[in-house]
Backbone as CSV, one residue per row, in Angstrom:
resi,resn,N_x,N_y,N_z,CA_x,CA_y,CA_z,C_x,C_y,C_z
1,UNK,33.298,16.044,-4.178,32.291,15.038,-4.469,32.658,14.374,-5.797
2,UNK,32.881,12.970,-5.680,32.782,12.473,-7.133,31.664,12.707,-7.953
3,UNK,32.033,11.814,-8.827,30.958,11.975,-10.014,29.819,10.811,-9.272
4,UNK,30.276,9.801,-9.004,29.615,8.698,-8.403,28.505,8.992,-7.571
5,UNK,29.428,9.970,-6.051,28.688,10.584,-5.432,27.530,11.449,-5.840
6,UNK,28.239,12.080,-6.819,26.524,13.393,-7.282,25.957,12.489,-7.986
7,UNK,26.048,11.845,-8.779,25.090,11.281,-9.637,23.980,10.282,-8.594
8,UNK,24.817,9.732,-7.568,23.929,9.279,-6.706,22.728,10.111,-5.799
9,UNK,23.184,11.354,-5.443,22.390,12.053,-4.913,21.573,12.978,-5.775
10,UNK,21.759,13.037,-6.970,20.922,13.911,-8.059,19.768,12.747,-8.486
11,UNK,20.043,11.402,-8.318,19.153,10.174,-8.391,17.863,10.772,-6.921
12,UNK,18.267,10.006,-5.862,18.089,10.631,-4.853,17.139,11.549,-4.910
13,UNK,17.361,13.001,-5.483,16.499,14.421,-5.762,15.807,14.072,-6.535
14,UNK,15.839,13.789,-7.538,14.977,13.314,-8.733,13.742,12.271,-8.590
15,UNK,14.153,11.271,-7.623,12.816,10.748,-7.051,12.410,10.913,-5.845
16,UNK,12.571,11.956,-5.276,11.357,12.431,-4.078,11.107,13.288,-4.862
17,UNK,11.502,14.255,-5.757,10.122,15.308,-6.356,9.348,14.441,-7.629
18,UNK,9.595,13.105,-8.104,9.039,12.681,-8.784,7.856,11.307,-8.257
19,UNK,8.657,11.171,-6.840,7.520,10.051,-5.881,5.842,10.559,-6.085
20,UNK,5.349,11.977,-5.676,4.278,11.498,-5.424,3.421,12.194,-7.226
21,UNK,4.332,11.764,-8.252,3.421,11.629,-9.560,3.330,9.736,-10.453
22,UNK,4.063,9.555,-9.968,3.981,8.205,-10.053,3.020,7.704,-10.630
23,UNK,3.025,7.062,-11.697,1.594,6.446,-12.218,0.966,7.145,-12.375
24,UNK,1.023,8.533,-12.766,0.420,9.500,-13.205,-0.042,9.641,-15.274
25,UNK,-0.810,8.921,-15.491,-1.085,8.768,-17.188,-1.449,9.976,-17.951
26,UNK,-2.523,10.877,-16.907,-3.534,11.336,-17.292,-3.058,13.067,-16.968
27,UNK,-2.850,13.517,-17.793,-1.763,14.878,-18.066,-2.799,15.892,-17.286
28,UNK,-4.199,16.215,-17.441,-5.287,16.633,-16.742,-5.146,16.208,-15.429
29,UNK,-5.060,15.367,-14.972,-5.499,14.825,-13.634,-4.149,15.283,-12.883
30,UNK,-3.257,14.971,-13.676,-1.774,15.287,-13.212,-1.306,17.111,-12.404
31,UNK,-1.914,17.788,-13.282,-2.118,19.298,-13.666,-2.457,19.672,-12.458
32,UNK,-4.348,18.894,-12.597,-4.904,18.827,-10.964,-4.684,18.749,-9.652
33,UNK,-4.009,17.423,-9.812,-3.542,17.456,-8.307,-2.084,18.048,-8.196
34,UNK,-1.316,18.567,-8.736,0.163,19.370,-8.435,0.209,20.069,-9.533
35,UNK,-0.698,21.075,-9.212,0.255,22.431,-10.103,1.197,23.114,-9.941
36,UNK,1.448,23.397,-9.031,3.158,23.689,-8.991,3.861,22.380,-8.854
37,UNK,4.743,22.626,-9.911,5.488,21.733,-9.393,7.565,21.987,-9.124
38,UNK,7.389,23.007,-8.762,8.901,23.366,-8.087,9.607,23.173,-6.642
39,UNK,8.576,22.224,-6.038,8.907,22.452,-4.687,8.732,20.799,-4.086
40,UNK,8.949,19.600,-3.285,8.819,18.492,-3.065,7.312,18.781,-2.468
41,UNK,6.634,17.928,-2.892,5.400,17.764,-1.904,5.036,15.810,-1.929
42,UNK,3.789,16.100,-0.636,3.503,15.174,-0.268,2.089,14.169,-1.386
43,UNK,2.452,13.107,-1.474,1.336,12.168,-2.523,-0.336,12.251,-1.990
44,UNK,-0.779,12.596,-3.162,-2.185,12.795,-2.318,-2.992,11.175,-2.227
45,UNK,-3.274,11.021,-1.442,-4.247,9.507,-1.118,-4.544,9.138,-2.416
46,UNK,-5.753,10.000,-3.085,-6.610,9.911,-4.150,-5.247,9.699,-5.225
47,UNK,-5.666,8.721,-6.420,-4.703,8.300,-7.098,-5.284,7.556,-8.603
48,UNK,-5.535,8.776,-9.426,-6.690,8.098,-10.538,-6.138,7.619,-11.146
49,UNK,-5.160,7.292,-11.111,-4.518,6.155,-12.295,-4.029,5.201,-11.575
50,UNK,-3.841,4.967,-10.579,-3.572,3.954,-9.807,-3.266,2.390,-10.305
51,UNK,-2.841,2.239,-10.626,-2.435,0.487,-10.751,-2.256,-0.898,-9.157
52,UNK,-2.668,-0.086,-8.156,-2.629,-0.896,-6.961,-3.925,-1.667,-6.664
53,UNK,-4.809,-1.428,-7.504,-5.997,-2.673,-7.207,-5.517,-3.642,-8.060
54,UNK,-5.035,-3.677,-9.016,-4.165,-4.906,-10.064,-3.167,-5.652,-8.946
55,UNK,-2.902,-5.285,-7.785,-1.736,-5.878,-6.749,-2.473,-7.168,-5.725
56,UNK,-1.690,-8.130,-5.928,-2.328,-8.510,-4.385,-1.517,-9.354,-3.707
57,UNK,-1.110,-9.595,-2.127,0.160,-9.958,-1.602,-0.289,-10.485,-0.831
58,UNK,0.169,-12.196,-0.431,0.048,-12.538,1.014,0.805,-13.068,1.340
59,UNK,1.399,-13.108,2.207,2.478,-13.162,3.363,2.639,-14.200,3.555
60,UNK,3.478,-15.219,3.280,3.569,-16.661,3.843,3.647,-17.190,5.214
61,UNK,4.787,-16.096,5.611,4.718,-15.763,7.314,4.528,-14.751,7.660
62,UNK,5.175,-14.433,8.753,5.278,-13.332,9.597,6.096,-12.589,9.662
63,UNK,7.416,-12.848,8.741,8.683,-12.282,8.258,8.283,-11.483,7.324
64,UNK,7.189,-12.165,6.256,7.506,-12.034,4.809,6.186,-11.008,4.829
65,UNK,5.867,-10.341,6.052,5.285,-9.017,5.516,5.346,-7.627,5.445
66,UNK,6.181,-7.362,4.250,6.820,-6.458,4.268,6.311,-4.803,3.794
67,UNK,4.514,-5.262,3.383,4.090,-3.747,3.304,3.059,-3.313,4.256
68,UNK,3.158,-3.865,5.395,3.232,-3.750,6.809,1.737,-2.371,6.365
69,UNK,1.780,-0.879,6.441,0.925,-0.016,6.819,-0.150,0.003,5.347
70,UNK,0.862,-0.746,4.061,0.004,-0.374,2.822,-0.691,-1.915,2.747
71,UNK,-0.570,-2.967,3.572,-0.758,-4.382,2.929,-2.423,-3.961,2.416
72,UNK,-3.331,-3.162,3.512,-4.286,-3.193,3.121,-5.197,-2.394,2.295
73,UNK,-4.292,-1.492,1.023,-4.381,-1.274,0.262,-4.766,-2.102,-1.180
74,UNK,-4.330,-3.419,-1.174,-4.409,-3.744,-2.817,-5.577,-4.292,-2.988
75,UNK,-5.750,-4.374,-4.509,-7.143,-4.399,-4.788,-8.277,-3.294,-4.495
76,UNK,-7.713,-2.443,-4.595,-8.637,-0.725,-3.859,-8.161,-0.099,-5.298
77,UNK,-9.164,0.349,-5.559,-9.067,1.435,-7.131,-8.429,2.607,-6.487
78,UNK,-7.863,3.626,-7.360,-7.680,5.207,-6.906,-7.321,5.535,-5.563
79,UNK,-6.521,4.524,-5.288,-5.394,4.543,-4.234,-3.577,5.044,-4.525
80,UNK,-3.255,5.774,-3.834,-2.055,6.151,-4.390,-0.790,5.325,-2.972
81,UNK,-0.118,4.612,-4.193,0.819,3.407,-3.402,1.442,4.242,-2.348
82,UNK,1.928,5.845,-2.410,3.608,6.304,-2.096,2.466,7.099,-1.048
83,UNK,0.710,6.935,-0.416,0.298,7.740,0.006,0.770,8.356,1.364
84,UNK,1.590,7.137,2.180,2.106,7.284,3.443,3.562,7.805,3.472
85,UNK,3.806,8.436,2.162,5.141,9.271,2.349,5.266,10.602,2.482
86,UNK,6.314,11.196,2.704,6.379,12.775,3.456,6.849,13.270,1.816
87,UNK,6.833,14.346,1.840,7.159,15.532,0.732,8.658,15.299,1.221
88,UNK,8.861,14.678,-0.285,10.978,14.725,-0.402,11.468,13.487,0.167
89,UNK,10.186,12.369,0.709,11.096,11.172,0.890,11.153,10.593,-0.222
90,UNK,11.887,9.530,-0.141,12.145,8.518,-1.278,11.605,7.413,-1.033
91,UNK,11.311,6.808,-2.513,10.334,5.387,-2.585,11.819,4.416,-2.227
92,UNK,10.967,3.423,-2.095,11.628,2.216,-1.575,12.844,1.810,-2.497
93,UNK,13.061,2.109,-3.785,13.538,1.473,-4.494,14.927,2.355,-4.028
94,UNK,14.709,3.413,-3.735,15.997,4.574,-4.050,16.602,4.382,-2.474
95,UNK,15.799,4.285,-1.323,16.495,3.625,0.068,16.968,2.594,-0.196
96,UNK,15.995,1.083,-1.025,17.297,0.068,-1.000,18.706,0.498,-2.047
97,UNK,18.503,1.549,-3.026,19.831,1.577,-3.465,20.757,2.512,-2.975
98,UNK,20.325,3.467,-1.995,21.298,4.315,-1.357,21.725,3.503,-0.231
99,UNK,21.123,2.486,0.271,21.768,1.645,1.263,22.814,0.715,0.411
100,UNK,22.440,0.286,-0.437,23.529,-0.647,-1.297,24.716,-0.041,-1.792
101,UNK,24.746,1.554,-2.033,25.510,2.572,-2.247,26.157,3.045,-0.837
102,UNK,25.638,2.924,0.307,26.263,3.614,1.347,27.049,1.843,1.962
């Protein structure tokens, strides 16, 4: 494995066990919802720091809608963005760059 390679996949590891703390401010609340934290888990709905009611998206067409299961999320307080992901997937940012990498 290169260096390229691991560093890409230690990226990779690093944000599915860090996906579902995300926007996490509040060191208490944090504590709360994942106390352990050695193992990948899944984002809980509830999301008190949430920054996704500050969001709002509309679609020009029918192409251009691209958060398809979350569109009807924004503008909702204490919503957690990554809520429809599995324990150990990766946020969007790290699929478009492992695709740009693969």
């Amino acid at each position: 494995m290169t260096i390229h390679e691991a560093a890409s996949q230690g990226s990779l590891i690093a944000d599915a066990f860090a996906m579902p703390v995300h926007w996490h401010y509040n060191r208490e609340a944090l504590d709360q919802d994942y106390p352990e934290f050695s193992i990948y888990h899944a984002p809980l709905s509830h999301h008190p720091d949430s920054i996704l009611w500050r969001s709002e998206f509309t679609p020009v067409n029918e192409k251009s809608g691209i958060l398809r299961d979350q569109a009807g999320f924004g503008g909702q307080r204490n919503v957690h963005y990554h809520q429809n992901l599995n324990a150990g997937e990766n946020t969007i940012n790290f699929k478009l760059a492992r695709a740009l990498y693969d």
